[in-house]
N, C-alpha and C positions, 0 to 999 in steps of 0.2 A: 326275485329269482334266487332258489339258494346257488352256495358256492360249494365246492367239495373240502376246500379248506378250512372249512366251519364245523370240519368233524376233528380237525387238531384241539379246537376248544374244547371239545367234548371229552379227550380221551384222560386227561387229568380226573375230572370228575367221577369217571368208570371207575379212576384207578383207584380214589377213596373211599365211594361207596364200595368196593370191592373185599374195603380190609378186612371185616369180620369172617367173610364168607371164603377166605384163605388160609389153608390149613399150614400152610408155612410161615405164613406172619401174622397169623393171629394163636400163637403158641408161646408156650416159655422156652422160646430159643432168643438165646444174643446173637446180633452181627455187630462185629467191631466194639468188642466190652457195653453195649448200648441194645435194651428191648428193642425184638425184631419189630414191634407195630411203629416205634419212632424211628427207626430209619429207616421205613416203609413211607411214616409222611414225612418227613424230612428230604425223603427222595422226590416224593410227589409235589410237592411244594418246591423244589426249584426246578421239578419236571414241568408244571404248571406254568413256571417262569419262561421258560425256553416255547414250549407248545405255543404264547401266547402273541411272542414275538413272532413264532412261526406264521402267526394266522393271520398278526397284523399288516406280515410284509407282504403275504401272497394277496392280501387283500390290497393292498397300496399299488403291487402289480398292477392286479387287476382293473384297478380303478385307472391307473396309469396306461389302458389298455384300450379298457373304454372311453378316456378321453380320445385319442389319438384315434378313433377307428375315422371318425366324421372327416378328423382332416385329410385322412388318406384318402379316404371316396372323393373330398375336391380339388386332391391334388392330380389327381387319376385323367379326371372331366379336361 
């Protein structure tokens, strides 16, 4: 069964395959004295970072969710 939280993974990888096809960051403009395409990944890579924690703990929820459903049905009984 997929999860919906399994499209946090996904949103990193949009964001780099994205770069070329960006007429903001894939131009001769600087942000921050530094080419816009490297602080474009530089953003996406510890965007990546966070996304992935995001996905692991909603998935740890989850898991932690469907442990517990069983013992709730025999606590009910």
């Amino acid at each position: 069964m997929r999860r919906p939280h399994l499209l946090w993974a996904v949103l990193p990888v949009l964001g780099f395959l994205s770069t070329p096809f960006l007429p903001f960051v894939n131009g001769p403009h600087l942000w921050f004295g530094l080419p816009s395409v490297l602080v474009w990944c530089l953003s996406w890579t510890a965007g990546t970072t966070v996304c992935l924690a995001l996905t692991e703990r909603l998935a740890r929820m989850d898991h932690a969710d469907d442990l517990a459903a069983p013992h709730a049905e025999e606590a009910g009984r």
